[in-house]
C-alpha positions in Angstrom: -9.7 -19.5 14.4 -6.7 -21.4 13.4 -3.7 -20.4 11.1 -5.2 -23.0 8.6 -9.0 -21.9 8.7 -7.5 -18.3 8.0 -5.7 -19.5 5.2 -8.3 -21.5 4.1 -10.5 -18.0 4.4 -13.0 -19.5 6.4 -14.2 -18.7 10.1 -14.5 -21.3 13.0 -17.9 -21.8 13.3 -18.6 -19.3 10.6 -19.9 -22.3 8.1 -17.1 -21.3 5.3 -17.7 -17.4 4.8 -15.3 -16.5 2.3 -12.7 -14.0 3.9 -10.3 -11.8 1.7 -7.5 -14.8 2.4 -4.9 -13.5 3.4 -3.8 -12.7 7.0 -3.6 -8.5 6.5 -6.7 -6.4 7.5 -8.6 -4.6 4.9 -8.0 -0.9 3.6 -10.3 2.0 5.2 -11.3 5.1 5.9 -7.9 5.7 7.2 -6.0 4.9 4.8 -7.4 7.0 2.7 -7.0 9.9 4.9 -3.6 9.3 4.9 -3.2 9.5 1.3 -4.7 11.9 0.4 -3.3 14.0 3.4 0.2 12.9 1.8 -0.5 14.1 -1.8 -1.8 17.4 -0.9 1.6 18.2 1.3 4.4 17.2 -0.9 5.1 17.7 -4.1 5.6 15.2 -7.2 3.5 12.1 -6.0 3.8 9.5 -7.6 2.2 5.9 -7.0 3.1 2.5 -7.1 0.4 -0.1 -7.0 2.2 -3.4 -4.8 -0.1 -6.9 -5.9 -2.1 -8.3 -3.3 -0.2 -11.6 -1.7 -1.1 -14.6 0.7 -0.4 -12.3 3.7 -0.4 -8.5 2.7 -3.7 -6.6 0.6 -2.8 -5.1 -2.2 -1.2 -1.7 -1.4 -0.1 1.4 -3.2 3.3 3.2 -2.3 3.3 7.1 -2.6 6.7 8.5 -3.3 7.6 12.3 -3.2 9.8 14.2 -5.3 12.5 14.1 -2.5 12.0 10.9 -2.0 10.4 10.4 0.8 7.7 7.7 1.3 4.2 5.8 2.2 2.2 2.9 2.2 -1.2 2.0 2.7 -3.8 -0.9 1.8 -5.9 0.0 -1.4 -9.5 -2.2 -2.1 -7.5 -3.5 -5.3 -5.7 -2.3 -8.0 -8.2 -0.9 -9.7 -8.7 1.3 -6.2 -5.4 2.0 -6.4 -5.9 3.5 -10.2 -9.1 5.4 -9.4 -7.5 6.9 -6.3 -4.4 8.3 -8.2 -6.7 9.6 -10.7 -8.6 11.5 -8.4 -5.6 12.8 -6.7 -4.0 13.7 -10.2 -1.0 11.2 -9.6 0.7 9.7 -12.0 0.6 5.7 -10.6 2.5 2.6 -11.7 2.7 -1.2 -11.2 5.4 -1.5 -8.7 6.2 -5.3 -10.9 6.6 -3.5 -13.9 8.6 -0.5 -13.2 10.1 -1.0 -9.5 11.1 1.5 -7.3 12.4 5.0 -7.7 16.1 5.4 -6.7 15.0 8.7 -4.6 12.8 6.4 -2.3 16.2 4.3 -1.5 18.3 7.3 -1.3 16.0 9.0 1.1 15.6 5.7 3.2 19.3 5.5 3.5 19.4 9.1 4.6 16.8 8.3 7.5 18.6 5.8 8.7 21.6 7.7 8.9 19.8 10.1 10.9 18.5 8.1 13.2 22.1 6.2 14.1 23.6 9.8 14.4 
């Protein structure tokens, strides 16, 4: 399949199937693992819900209290909602509201780390 077919969301040979169109892999099971394995060992989750584009699914961004971090593809934004209401997080658009200075502050302190 060529760059174009893919962004055209259809298959060669496939007849047109309609793809997600974009060029990212689907959530699953995995994802989902993650998460939830990521809420329930830190403390003050929160989510941000990150739009789906022409190459990345939509994803949600869970940030800790310290700070620190995740990402994973979500089936939608809807997903995204159900998920954090399940898992009793508070979630966000990540368009509306941006990003929590903690996130930054702990990024910067990883990378200081690792050039230590």
């Amino acid at each position: 399949m060529g760059l174009f077919d893919r962004l055209r969301g259809r298959r060669a040979g496939g007849g047109g199937r309609d793809r997600r169109g974009t060029l990212d892999r689907a959530s699953g099971g995995a994802d989902l693992s993650h998460l939830e394995q990521f809420v329930a060992t830190r403390r003050g989750v929160e989510g941000y819900v990150e739009p789906r584009t022409a190459v990345t699914e939509t994803t949600i961004l869970l940030v800790a209290a310290d700070g620190e971090w995740t990402r994973r593809r979500i089936d939608g934004p809807e997903t995204a909602r159900k998920l954090s209401r399940d898992l009793a997080v508070p979630v966000y658009d990540a368009q509306v509201t941006g990003y929590p200075q903690r996130m930054r502050d702990w990024s910067a302190r990883q990378k200081d780390n690792r050039l230590s």
